[in-house]
NUKE-146979 format. One record per residue: residue in three letters; x, y, z of N, C-alpha, C in turn. Coordinates in pm, whole numbers. Example, Ala and Ser with C-alpha at 12.3 -4.5 7.8 and 13.67 -1.06 7.14 Angstrom:
<atoms>
atom type: ALA	n.east: 1319	n.north: -569	n.up: 780	ca.east: 1230	ca.north: -450	ca.up: 780	c.east: 1320	c.north: -330	c.up: 780;
atom type: SER	n.east: 1285	n.north: -225	n.up: 708	ca.east: 1367	ca.north: -106	ca.up: 714	c.east: 1290	c.north: 3	c.up: 787;
</atoms>
This chain:
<atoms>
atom type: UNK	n.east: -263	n.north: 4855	n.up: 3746	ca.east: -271	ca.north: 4736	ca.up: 3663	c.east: -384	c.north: 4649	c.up: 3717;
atom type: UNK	n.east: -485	n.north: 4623	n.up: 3604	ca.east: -614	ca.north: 4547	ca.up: 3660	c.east: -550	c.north: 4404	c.up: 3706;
atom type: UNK	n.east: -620	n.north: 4307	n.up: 3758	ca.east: -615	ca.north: 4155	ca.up: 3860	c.east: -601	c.north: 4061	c.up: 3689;
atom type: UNK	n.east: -671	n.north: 4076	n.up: 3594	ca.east: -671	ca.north: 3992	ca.up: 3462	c.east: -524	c.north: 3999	c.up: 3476;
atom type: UNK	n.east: -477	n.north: 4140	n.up: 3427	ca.east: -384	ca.north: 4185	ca.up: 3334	c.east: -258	c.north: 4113	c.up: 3416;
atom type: UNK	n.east: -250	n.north: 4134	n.up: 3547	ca.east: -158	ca.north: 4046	ca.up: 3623	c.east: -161	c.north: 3910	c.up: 3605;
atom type: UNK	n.east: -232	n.north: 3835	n.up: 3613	ca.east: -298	ca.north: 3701	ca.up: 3583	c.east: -187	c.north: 3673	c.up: 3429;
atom type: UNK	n.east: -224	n.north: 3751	n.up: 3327	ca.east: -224	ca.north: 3733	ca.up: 3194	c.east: -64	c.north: 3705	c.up: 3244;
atom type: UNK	n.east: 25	n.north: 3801	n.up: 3258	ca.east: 145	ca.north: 3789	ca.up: 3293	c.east: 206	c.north: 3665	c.up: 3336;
atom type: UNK	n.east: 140	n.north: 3668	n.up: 3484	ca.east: 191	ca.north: 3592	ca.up: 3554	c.east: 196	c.north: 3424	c.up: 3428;
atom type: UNK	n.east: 86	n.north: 3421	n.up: 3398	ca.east: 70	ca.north: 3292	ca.up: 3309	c.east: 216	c.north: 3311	c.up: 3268;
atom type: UNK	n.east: 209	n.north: 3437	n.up: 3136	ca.east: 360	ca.north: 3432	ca.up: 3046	c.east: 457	c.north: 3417	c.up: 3098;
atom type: UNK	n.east: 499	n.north: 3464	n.up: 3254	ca.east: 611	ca.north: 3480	ca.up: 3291	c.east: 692	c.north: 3338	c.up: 3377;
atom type: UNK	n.east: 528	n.north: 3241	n.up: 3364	ca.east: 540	ca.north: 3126	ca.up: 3445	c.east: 663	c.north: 3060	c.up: 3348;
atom type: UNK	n.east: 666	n.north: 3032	n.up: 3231	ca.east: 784	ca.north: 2962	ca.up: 3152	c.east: 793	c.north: 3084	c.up: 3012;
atom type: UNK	n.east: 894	n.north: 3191	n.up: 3064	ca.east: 878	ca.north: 3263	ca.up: 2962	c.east: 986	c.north: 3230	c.up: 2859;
atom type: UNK	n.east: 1032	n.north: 3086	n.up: 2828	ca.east: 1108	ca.north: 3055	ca.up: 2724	c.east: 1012	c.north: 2979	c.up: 2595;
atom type: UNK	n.east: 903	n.north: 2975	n.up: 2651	ca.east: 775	ca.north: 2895	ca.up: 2548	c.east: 670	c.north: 2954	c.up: 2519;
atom type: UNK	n.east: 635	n.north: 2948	n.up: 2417	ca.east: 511	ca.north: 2993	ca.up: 2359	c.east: 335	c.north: 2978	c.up: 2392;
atom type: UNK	n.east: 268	n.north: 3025	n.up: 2451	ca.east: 166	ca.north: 2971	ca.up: 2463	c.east: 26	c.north: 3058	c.up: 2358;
atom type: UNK	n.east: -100	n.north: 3012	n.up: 2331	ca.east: -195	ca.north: 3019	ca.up: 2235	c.east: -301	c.north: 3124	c.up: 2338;
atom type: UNK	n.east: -336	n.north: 3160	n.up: 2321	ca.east: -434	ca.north: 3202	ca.up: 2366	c.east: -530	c.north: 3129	c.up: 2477;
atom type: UNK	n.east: -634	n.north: 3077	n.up: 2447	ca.east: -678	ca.north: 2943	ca.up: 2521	c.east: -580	c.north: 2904	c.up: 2640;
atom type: UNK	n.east: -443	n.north: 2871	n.up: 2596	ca.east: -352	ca.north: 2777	ca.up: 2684	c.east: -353	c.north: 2922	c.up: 2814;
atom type: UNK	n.east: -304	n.north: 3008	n.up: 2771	ca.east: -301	ca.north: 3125	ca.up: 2876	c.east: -440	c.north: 3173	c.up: 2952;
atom type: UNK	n.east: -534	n.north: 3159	n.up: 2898	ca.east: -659	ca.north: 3195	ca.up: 2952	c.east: -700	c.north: 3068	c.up: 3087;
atom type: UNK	n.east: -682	n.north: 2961	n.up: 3036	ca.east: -652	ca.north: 2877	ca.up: 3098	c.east: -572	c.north: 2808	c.up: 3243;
atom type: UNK	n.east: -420	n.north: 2890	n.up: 3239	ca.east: -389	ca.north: 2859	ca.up: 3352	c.east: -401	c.north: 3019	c.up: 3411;
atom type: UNK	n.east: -445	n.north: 3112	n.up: 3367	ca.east: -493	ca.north: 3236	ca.up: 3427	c.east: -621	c.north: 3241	c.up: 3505;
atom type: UNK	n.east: -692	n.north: 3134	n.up: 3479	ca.east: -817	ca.north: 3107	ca.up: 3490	c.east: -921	c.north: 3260	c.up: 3466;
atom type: UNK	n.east: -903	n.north: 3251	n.up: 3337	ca.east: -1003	ca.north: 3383	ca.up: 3277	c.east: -1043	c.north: 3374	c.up: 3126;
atom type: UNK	n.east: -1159	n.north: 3413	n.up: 3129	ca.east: -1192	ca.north: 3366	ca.up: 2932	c.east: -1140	c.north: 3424	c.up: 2854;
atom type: UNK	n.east: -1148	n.north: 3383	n.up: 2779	ca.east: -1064	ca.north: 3445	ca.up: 2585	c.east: -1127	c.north: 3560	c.up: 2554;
atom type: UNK	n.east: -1216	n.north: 3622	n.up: 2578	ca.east: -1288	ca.north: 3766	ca.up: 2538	c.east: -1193	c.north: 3887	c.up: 2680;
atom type: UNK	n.east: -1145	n.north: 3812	n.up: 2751	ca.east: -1060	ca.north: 3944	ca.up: 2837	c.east: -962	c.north: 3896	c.up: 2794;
atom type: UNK	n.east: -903	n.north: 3770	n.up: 2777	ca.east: -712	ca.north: 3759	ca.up: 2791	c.east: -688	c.north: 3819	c.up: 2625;
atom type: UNK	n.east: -737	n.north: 3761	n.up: 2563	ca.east: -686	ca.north: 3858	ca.up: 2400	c.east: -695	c.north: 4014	c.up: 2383;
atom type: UNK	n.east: -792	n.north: 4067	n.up: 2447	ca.east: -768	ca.north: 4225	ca.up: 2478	c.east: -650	c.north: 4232	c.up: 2519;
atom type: UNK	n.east: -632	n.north: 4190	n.up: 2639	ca.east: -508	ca.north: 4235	ca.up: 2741	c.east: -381	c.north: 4176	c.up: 2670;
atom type: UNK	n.east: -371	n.north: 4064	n.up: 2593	ca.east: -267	ca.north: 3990	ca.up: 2528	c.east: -248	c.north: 4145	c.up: 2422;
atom type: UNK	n.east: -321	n.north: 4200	n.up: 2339	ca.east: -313	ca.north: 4286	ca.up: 2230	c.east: -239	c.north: 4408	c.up: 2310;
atom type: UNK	n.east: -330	n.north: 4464	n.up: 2435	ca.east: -239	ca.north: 4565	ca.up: 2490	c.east: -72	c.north: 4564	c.up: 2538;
atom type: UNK	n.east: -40	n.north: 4441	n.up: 2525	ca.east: 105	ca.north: 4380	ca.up: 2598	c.east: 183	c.north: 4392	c.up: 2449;
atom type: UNK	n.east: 136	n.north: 4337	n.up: 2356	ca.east: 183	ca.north: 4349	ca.up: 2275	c.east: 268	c.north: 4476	c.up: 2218;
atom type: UNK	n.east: 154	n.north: 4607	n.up: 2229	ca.east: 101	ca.north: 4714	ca.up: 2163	c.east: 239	c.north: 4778	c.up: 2275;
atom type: UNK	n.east: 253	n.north: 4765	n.up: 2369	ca.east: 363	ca.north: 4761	ca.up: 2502	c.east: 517	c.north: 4721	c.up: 2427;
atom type: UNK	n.east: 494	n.north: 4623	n.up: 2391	ca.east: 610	ca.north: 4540	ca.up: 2310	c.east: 691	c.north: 4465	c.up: 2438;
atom type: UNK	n.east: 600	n.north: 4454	n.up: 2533	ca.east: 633	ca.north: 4315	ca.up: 2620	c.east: 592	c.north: 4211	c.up: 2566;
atom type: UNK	n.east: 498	n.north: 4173	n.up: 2442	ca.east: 431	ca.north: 4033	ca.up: 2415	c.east: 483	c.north: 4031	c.up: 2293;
atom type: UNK	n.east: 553	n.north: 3927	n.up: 2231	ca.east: 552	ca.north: 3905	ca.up: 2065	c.east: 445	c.north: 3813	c.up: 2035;
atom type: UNK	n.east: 399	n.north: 3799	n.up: 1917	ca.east: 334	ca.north: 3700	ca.up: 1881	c.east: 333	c.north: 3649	c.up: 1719;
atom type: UNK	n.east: 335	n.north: 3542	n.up: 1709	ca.east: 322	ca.north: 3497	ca.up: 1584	c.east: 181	c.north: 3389	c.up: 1549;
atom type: UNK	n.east: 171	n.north: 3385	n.up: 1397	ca.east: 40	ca.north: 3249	ca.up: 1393	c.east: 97	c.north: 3129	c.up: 1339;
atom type: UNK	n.east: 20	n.north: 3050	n.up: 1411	ca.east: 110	ca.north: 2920	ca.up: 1380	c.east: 81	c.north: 2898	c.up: 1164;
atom type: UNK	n.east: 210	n.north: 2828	n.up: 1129	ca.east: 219	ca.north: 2777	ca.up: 1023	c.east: 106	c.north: 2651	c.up: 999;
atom type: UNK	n.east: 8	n.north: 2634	n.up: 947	ca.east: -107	ca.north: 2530	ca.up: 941	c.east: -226	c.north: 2572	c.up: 816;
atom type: UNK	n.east: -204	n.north: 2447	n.up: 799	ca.east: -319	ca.north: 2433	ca.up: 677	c.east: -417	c.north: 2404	c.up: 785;
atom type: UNK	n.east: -539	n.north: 2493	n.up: 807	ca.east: -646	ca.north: 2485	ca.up: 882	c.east: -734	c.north: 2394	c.up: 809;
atom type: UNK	n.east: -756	n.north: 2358	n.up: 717	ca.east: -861	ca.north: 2203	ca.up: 657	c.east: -744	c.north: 2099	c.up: 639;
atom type: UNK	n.east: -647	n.north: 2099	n.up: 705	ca.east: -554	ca.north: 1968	ca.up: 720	c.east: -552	c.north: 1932	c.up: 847;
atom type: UNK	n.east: -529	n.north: 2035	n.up: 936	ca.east: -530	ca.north: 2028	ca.up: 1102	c.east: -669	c.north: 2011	c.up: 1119;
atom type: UNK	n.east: -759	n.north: 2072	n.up: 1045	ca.east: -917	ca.north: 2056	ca.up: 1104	c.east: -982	c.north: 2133	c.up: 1210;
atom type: UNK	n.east: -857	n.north: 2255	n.up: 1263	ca.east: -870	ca.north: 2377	ca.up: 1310	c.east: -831	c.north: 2497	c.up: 1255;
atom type: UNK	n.east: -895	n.north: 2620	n.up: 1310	ca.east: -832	ca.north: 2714	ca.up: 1264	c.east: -658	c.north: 2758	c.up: 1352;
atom type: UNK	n.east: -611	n.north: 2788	n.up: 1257	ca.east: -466	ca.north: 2857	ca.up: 1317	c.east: -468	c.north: 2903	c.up: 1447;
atom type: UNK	n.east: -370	n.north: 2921	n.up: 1549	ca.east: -341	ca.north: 2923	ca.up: 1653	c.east: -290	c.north: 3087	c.up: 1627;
atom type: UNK	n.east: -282	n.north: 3178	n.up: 1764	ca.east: -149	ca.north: 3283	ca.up: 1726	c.east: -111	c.north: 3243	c.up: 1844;
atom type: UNK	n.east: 48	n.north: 3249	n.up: 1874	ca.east: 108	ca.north: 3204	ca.up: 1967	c.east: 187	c.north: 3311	c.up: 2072;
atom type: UNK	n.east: 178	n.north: 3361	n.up: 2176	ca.east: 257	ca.north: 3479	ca.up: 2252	c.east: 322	c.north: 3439	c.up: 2322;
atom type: UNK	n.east: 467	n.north: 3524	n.up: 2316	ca.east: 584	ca.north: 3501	ca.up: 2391	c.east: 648	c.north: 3636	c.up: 2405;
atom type: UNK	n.east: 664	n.north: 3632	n.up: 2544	ca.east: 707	ca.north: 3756	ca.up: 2621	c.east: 847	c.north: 3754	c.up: 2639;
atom type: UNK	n.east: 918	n.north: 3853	n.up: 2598	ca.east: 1098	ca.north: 3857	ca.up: 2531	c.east: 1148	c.north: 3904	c.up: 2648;
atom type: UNK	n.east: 1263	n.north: 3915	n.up: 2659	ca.east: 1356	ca.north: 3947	ca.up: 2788	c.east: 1281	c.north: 4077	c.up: 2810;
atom type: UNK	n.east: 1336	n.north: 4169	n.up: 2757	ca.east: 1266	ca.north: 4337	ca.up: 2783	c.east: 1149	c.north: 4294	c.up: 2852;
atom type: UNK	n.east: 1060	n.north: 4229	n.up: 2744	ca.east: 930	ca.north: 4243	ca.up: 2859	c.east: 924	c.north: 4153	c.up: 2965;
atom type: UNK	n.east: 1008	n.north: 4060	n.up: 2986	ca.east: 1006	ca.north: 3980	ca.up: 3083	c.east: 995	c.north: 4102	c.up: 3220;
atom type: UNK	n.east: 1145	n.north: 4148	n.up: 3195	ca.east: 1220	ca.north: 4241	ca.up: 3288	c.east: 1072	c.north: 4387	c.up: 3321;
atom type: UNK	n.east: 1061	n.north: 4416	n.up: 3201	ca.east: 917	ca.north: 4521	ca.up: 3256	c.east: 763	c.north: 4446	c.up: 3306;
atom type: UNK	n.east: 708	n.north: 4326	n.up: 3288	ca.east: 669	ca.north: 4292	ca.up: 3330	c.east: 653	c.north: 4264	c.up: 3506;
atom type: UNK	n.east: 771	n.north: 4213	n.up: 3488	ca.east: 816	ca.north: 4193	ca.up: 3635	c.east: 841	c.north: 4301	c.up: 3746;
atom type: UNK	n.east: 868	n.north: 4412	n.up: 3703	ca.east: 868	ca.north: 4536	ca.up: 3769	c.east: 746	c.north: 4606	c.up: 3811;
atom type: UNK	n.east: 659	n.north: 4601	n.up: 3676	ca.east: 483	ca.north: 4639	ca.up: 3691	c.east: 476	c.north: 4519	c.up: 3779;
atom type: UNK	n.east: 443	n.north: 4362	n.up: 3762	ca.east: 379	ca.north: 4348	ca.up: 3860	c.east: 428	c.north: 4354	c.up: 4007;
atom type: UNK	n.east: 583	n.north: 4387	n.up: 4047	ca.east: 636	ca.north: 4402	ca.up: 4181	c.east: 563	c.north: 4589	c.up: 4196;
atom type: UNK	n.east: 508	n.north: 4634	n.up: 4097	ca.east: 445	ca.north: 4804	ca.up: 4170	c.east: 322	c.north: 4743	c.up: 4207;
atom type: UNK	n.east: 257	n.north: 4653	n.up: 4158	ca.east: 91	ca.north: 4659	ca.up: 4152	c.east: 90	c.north: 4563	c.up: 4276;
atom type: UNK	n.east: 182	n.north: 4488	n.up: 4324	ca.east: 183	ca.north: 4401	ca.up: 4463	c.east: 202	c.north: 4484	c.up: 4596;
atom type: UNK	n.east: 330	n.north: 4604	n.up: 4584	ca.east: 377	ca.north: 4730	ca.up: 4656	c.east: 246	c.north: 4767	c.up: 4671;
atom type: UNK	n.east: 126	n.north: 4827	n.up: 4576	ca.east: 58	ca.north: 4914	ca.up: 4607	c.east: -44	c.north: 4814	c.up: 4649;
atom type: UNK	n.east: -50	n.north: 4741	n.up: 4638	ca.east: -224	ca.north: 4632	ca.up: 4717	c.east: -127	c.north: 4658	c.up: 4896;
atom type: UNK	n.east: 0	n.north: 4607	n.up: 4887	ca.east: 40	ca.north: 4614	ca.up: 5025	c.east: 46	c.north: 4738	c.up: 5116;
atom type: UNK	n.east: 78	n.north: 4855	n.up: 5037	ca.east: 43	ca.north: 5047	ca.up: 5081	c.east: -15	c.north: 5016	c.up: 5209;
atom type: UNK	n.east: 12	n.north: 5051	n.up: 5323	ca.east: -96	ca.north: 5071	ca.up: 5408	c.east: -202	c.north: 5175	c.up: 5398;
atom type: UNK	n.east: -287	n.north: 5171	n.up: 5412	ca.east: -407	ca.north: 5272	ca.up: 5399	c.east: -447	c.north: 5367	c.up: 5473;
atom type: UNK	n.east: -411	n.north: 5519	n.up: 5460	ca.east: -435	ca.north: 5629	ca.up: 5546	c.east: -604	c.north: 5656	c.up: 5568;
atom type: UNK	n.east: -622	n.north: 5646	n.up: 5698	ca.east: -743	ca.north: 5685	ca.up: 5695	c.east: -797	c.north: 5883	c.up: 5733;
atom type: UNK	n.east: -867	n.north: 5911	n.up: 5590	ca.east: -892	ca.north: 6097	ca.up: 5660	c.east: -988	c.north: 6083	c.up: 5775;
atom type: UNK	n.east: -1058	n.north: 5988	n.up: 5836	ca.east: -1096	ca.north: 6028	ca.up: 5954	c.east: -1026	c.north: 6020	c.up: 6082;
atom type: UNK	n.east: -1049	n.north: 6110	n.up: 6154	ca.east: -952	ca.north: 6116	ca.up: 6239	c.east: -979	c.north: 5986	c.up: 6373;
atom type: UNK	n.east: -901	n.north: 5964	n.up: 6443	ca.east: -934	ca.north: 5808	ca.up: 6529	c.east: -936	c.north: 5878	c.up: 6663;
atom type: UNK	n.east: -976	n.north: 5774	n.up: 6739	ca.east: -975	ca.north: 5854	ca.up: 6885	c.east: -862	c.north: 5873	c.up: 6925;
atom type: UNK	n.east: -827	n.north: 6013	n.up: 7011	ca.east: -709	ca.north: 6028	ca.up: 7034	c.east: -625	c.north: 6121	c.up: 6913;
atom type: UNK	n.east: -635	n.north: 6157	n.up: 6854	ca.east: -575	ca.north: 6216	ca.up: 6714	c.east: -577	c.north: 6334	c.up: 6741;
</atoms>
C-alpha cells in the first residue's frame, strides 16, 4: 500500500462517522486532488469508500457540486487491517544477503 493511499485513509478513518469532499481530505492528508481522487476512486471500487454528490443548484451556491466520501464499517474494519499490514511491513526487520563478519 503506497504512503498517499495510507494518508487518504488515515484522513477517512480520522472521524469515520462524517463525510468529507475531496479537497477537505486532500487537505488534512496533505496531498493534492490529482492523487487523492484516484486513490478515493480505487477505495471505492474496494467498497471501503461510499460516496455521494452533494444536492446543489451549482448557479445558486456559485460552485460546482461537491462529491462527498464516507468510509462504512466494513471498510472502516478493512482499512484498518491494511493499514496495521503496511505499518508491520515498514517495521519487518531487514535481512541482509551479504554476509557480515563472522557469518
Amino acid at each position: 500500500m503506497t504512503i498517499p493511499t495510507q494518508l487518504v485513509l488515515r484522513a477517512l478513518l480520522s472521524n469515520p462517522d462524517s463525510e468529507l469532499y475531496g479537497v477537505e481530505i486532500g487537505a488534512e492528508a496533505g496531498l493534492p486532488s490529482g492523487t487523492v481522487h484516484p486513490i478515493l476512486a480505487r477505495l471505492e471500487g474496494l467498497g471501503w469508500v461510499t460516496s455521494r454528490w452533494e444536492d446543489i443548484d451549482p448557479s445558486v451556491a456559485g460552485r460546482p457540486a461537491r462529491r462527498y466520501y464516507q468510509v462504512d464499517a466494513q471498510g472502516a474494519e478493512a482499512a484498518r487491517n491494511a493499514l496495521a499490514m503496511a505499518y508491520q511491513s515498514r517495521r519487518a526487520p531487514r535481512t541482509s544477503l551479504i554476509p557480515q563478519p563472522g557469518e
